[in-house]
C-alpha atoms as one frame of an Amber mdcrd trajectory, in Angstrom:
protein
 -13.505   6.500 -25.939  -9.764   5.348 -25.736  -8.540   4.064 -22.210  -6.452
   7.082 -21.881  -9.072   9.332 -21.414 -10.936   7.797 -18.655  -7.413   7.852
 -16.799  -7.255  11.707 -17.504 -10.857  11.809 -16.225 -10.141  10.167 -12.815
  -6.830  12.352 -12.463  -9.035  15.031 -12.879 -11.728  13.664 -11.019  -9.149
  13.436  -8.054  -7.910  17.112  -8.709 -11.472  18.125  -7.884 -12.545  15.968
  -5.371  -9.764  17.397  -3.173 -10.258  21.422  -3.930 -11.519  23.388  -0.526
 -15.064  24.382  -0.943 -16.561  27.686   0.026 -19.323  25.619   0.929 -18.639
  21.656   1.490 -21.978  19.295   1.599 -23.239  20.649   5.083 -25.589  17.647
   5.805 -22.218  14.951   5.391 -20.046  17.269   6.928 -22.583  17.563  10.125
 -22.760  12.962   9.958 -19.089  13.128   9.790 -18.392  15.593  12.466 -20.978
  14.301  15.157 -19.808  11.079  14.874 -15.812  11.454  14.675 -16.330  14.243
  17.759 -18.766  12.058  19.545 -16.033   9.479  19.748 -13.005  12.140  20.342
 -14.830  13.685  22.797 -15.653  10.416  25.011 -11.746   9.610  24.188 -11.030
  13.591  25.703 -13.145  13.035  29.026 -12.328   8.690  29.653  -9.494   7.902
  28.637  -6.986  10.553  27.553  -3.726  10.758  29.051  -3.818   6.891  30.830
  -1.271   4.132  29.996  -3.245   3.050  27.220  -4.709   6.357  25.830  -3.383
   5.822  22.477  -5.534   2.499  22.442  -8.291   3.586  23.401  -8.430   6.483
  20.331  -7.127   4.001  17.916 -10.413   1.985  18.748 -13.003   4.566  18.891
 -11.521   6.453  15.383 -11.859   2.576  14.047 -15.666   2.151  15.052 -16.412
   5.926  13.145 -14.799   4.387  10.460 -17.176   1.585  10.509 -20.655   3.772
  11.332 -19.362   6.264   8.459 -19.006   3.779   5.299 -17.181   2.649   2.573
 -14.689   6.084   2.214 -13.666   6.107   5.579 -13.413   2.392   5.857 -11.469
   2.167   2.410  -9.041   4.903   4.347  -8.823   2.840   7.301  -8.078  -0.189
   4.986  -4.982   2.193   3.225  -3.915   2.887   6.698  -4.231  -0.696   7.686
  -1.061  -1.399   5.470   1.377   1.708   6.964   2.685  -0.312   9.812   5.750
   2.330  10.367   3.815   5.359   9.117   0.672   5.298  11.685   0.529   4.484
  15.192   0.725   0.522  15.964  -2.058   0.997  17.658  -4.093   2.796  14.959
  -2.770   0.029  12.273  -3.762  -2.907  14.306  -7.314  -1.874  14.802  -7.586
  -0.532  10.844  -7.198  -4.300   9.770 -10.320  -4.928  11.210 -12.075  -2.667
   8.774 -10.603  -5.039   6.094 -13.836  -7.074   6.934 -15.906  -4.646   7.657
 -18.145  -3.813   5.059 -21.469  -5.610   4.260 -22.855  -6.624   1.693 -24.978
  -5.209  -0.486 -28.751  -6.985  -1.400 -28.855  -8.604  -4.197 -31.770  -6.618
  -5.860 -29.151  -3.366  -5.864 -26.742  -5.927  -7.697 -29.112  -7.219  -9.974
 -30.293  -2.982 -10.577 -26.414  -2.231 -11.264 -25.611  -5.015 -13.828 -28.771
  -4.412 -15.630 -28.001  -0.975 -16.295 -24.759  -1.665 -17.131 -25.515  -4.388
 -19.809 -28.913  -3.019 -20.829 -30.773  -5.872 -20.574 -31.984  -8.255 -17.732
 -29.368 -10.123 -15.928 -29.739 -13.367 -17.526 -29.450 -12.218 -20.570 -25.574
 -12.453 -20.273 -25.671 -14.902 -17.331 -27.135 -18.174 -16.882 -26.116 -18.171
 -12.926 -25.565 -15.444 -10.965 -25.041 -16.239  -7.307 -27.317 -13.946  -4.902
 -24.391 -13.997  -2.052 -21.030 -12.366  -2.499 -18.488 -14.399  -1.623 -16.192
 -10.884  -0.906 -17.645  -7.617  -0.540 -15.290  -4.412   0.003 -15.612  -0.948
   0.507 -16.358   0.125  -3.141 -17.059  -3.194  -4.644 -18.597  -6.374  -3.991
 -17.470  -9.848  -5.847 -20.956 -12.529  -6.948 -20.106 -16.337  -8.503 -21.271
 -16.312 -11.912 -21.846 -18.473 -15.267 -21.993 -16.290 -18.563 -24.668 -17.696
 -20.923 -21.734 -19.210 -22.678 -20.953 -21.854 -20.225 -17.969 -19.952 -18.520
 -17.540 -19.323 -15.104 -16.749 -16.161 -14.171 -16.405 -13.574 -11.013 -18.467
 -10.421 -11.190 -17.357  -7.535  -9.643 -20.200  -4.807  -8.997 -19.511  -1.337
  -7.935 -21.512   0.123  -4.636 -24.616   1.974  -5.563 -24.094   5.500  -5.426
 -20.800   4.914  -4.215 -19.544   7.857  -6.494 -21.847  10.440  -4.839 -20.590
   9.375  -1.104 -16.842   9.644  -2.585 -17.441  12.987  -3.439 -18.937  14.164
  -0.530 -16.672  12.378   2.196 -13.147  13.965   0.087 -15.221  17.412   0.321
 -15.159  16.765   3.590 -11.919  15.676   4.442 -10.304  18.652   2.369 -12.243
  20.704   4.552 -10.930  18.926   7.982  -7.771  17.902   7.107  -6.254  21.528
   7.139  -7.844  21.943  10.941  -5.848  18.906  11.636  -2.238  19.649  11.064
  -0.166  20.002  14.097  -3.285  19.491  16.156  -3.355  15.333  15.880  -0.019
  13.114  15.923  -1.080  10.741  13.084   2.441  10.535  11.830   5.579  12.863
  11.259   5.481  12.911   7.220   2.031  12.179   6.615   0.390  14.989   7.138
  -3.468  15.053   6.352  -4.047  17.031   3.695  -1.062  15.078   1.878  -3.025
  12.077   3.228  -6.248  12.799   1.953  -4.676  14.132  -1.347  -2.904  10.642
  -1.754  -6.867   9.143  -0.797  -8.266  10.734  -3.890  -5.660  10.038  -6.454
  -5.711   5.988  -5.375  -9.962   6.087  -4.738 -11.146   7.865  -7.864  -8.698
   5.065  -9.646 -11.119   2.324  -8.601 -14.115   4.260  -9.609 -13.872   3.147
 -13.134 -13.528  -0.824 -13.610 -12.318  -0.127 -17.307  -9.257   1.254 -15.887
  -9.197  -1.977 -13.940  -9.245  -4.254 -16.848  -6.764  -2.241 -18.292  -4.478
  -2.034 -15.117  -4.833  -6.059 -15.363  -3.452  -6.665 -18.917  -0.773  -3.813
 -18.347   0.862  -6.045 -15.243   0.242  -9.345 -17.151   2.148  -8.008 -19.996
   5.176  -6.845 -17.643   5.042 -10.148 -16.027   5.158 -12.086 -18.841   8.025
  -9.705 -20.496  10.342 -10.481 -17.438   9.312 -14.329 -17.577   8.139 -14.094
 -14.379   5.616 -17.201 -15.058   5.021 -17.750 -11.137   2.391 -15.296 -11.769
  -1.552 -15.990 -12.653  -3.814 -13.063 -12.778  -7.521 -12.853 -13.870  -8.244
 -12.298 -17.504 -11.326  -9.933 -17.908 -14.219 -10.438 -20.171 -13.650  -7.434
 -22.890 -17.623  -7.587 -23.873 -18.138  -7.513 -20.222 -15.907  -4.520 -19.040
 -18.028  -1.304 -17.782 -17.303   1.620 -15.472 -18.933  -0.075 -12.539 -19.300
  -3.854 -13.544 -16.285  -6.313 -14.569 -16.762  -9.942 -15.114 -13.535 -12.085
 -15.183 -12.460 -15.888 -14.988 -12.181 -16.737 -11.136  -8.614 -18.104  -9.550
  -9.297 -20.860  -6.482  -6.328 -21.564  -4.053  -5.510 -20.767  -0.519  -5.747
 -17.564   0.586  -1.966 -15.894   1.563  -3.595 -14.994   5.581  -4.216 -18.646
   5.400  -0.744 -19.734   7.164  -2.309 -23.148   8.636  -3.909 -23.881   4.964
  -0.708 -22.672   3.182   1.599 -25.423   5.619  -1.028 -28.538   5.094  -0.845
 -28.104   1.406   3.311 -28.078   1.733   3.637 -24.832   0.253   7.330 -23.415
   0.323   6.308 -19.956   2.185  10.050 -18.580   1.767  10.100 -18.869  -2.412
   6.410 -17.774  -2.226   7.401 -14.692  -0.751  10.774 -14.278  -2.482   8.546
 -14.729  -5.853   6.325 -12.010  -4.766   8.790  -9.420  -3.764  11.092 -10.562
  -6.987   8.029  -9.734  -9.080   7.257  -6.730  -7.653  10.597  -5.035  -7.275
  11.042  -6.203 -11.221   7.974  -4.711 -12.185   8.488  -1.108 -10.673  12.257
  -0.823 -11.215  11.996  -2.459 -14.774   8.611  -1.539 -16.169   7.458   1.325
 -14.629   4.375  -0.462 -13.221   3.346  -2.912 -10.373   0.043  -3.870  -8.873
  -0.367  -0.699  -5.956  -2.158  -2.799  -3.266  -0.734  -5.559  -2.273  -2.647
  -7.720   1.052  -4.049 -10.942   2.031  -6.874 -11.110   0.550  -5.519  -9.892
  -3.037  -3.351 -13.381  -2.912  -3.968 -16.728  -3.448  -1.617 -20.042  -3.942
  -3.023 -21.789  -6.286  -2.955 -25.654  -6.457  -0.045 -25.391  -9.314   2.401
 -23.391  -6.727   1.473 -20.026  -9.099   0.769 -16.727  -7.434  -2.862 -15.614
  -8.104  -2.807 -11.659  -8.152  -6.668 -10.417  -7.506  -8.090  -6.771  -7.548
  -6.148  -4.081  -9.993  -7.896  -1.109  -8.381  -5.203   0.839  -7.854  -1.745
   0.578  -9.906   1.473   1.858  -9.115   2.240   3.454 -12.655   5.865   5.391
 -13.353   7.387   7.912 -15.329  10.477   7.537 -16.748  11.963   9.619 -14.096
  10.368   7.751 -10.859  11.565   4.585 -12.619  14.860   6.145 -12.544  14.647
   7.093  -9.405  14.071   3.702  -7.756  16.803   2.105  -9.909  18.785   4.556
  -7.953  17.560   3.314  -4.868  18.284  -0.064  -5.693  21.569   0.555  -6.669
  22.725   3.017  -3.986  20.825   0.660  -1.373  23.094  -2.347  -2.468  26.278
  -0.355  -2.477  26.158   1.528   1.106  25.882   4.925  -1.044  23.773   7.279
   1.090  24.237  10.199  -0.873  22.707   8.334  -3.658  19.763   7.219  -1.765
  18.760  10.983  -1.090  19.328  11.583  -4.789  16.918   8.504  -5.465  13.806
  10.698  -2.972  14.616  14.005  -5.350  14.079  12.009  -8.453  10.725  10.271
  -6.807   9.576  13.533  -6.065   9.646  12.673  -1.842  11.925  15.439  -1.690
  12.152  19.188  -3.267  14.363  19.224  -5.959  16.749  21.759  -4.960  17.613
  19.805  -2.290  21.371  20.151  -1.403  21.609  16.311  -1.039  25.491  16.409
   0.013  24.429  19.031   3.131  21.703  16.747   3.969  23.200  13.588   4.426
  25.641  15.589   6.401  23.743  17.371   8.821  21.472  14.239   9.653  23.882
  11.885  10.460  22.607   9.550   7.452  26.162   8.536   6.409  26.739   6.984
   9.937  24.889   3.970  10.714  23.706   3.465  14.325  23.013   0.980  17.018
  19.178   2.371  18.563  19.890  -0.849  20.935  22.990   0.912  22.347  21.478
   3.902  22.977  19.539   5.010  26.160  15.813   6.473  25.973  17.055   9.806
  26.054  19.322   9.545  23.402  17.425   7.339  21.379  14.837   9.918  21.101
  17.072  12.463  20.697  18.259  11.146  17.382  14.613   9.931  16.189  13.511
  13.409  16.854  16.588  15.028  14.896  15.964  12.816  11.777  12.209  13.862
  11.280  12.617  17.060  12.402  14.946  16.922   9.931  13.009  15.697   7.241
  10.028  17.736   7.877  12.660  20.807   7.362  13.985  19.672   4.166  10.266
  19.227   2.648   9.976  15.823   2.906   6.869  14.386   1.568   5.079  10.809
   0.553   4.222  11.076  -3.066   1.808   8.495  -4.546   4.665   6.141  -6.560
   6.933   6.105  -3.100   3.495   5.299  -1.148   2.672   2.450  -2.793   5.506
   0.633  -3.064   6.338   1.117   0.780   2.702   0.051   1.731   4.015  -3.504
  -0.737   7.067  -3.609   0.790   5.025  -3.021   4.897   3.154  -5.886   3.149
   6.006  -8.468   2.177   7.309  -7.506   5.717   4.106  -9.071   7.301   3.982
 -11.657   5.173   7.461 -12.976   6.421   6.622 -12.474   9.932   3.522 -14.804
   9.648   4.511 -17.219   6.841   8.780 -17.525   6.970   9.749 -15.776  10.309
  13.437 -17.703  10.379  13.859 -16.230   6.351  17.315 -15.213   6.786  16.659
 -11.193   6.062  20.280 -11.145   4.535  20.855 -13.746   2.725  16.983 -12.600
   1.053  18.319  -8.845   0.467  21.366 -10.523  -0.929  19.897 -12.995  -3.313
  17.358  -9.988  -4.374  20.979  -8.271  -5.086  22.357 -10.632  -6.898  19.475
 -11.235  -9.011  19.088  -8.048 -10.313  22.902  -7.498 -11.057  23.356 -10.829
 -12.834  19.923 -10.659 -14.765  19.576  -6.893 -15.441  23.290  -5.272 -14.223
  24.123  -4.410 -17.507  20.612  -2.350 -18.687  20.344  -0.947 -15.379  23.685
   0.783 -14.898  23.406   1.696 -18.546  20.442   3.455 -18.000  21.721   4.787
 -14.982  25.098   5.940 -16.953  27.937   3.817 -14.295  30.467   1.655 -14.475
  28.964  -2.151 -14.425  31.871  -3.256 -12.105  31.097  -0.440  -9.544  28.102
  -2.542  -8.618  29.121  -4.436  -5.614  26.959  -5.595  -2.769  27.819  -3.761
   0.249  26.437  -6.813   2.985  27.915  -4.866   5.991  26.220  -1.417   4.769
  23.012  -3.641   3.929  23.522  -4.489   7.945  23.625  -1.119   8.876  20.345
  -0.501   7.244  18.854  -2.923   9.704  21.206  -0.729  12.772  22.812  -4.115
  13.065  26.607  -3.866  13.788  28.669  -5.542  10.649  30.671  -7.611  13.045
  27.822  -8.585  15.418  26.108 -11.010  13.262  26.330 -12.867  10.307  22.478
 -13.382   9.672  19.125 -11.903  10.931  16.107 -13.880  10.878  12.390 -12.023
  11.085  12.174 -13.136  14.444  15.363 -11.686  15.642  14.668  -7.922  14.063
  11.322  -8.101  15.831  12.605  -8.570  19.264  15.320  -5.921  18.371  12.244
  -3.499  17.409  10.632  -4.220  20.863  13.791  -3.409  22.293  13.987  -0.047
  20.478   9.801   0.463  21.161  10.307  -0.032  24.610  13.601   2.467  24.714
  11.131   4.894  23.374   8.123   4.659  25.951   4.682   5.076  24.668   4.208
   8.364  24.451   7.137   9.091  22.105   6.378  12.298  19.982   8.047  14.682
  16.860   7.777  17.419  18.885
């Protein structure tokens, strides 16, 4: 069956997965719900409305997370990485969920490769490593030799994992209406959109053939834009099914590794330029970029190369969305707001009979701002006017726009704990620069302008960061953070849309 009809399948898949039931599997629903409102109600009667109330729910939704399983863990993981979209609070306590999950015993491995491969397990393997050495919340990773001689990584699906996907999104499509305007998750990520967004990226990773194929796809881009800092995984075809994929394993340092990454001199500022280089290249370029980008999806290798792990999910445009972020980049780069609100109609974040001119108008977003100049009341005052805003106009998170700001949250975090003095302009201007030297000419064709009109705007690049043009001439990680606890601390704790 061709590749392109297991993708259909998924999408599908996903379509269904997220329908409201009549009837939604009682006996999960009844786990789900006496656990989650176990936790909310102890939250209700201890601990709601003290200084650190917030906290203290952020914790207890993260330990139903854990006693529920791989869905709601894999969510927490997907919130883990919205630092900006979710709660502080609820981010910080999601990354703990990225280790989580245990491991699976070795005789369900053994049980899932076999039926896979229809034969015993050392019929295609001479070794086959009993421990994991990484399990996740769908998928566990074993140490391997094929009968060949090669050493490989086998990645084996969760047994039954399917079934429990299923349920838990029946569940959630059933909850997630209840929710809405009841909990305040986050102004423009609502949770049915949330849990919509859940089954499009989970059923994805469902099906390790789309996988493999998700692997060669961003190889292919990578190598096309000669971006050779780049080393990913090449799987074994004869060893590619829906729930087992065997591939050649990539050793180096792990990228939450920041004492490792310093005692093998690695240059943490290229590193990360590399990264976001590569990724911005292979969205605005070719349409398609690896979709979840963290830690433990990125090694160093000994070479200096970039070893990209774990092609679950892909971020995969249309022409259109491609489009659409060359808009960004270009209306970004030249202080063009107007342009940037053209860039969310095209991406789909926002209707598309938006009247873009009256909406950069009425929200203020051709004036940049100082939120360190402004008082508490006034800072809220305009946070609360922008989403309201937003939330009028139909603002939404499609998947494309979702993934690449959950990579971009990512490269954020990465400079904060690898390169905190990077010089944030003098990156956003050599990322500039770049693209219009290397690609100006087949990006402004495609996007039907005048080559010369693009011209880095560095004071409106300034504003974006609600730094005053004439106050500085640089802005390291470490100075925008202490300007963001500034602005947190203008806004109090218990800072809401309403």
């Amino acid at each position: 069956m061709p590749i392109s009809r297991y993708r259909a399948g998924q999408k599908r898949l996903a379509v269904q997965l997220t329908r409201r039931r009549r009837i939604p599997p009682i006996r999960r629903m009844v786990v789900v719900g006496s656990i989650l409102g176990w936790e909310i109600v102890n939250w209700k009667l201890r601990e709601a409305g003290k200084a650190d109330s917030r906290a203290k729910l952020s914790v207890r939704l993260r330990k139903a997370a854990e006693r529920l399983g791989p869905t709601y863990i894999k969510l927490a993981q997907i919130i883990s990485a919205g630092q900006g979209v979710f709660p502080d609070e609820l981010v910080e306590q999601c990354k703990l969920c990225r280790d989580a999950v245990p491991g699976v015993e070795f005789q369900k491995v053994r049980e899932t490769v076999e039926q896979a491969t229809h034969g015993d397990l050392f019929d295609s393997f001479a070794e086959f490593s009993p421990t994991p050495i990484a399990a996740a919340s769908i998928a566990q990773v074993h140490a391997a030799t094929l009968a060949d001689g090669n050493e490989v990584v086998v990645k084996v699906q969760r047994p039954n994992i399917e079934k429990l996907v299923r349920q838990d999104l029946a569940v959630m499509s059933t909850f997630a209406p209840l929710l809405v305007g009841r909990i305040k998750v986050a102004a423009l990520a609502n949770p049915p959109a949330l849990v919509e967004l859940f089954a499009e990226t989970i059923s994805e990773e469902l099906d390790f053939r789309l996988e493999a194929e998700n692997m060669e796809d961003v190889r292919q881009s990578l190598q096309e834009l000669n971006r050779g800092e780049f080393v990913l995984p090449n799987p074994v075809p004869e060893h590619t099914y829906k729930r087992v994929l065997v591939m050649n394993r990539l050793d180096g340092i792990d990228f939450s590794n920041p004492e490792g990454l310093k005692a093998h001199n690695v240059d943490t500022q290229k590193a990360i330029s590399d990264l976001l280089l590569g990724f911005l290249e292979g969205a605005f370029l070719k349409g398609v970029f690896h979709g979840d980008l963290h830690s433990g999806n990125l090694k160093i290798l000994k070479n200096g190369q970039i070893g990209l792990l774990d092609f679950g999910i892909t971020g995969r445009l249309s022409d259109r969305e491609r489009i659409g972020f060359l808009k960004m980049l270009f209306a970004a780069t030249t202080n063009n707001p107007q342009g940037q609100v053209e860039s969310l109609v095209d991406l789909g974040a926002l209707p598309s009979d938006t009247n873009v001119e009256q909406m950069v108008s009425e929200l203020g977003l051709d004036t940049p701002i100082d939120p360190t100049q402004f008082s508490q009341q006034e800072l809220i005052k305009e946070i609360r006017k922008l989403l309201k805003g937003l939330l009028f106009y139909g603002a939404k998170l499609p998947k494309p726009l979702m993934l690449y700001a959950k990579n971009l949250i990512f490269i954020e975090n990465s400079i904060a704990e690898l390169a905190p003095e990077l010089d944030l302009f003098e990156l956003v201007n050599s990322v500039s620069v770049h693209f219009a030297s290397e690609h100006g000419s087949s990006i402004t064709k495609e996007l039907g302008v005048d080559e010369a009109a693009w011209e880095l705007d560095l004071d409106g690049i300034k504003g974006s960061f609600w730094v005053d043009p004439n106050e500085r001439e640089s802005l390291t990680y470490a100075e925008l953070l202490e300007r963001r606890k500034l602005i947190k601390s203008r806004l109090g704790n218990d800072f809401t849309v309403d």
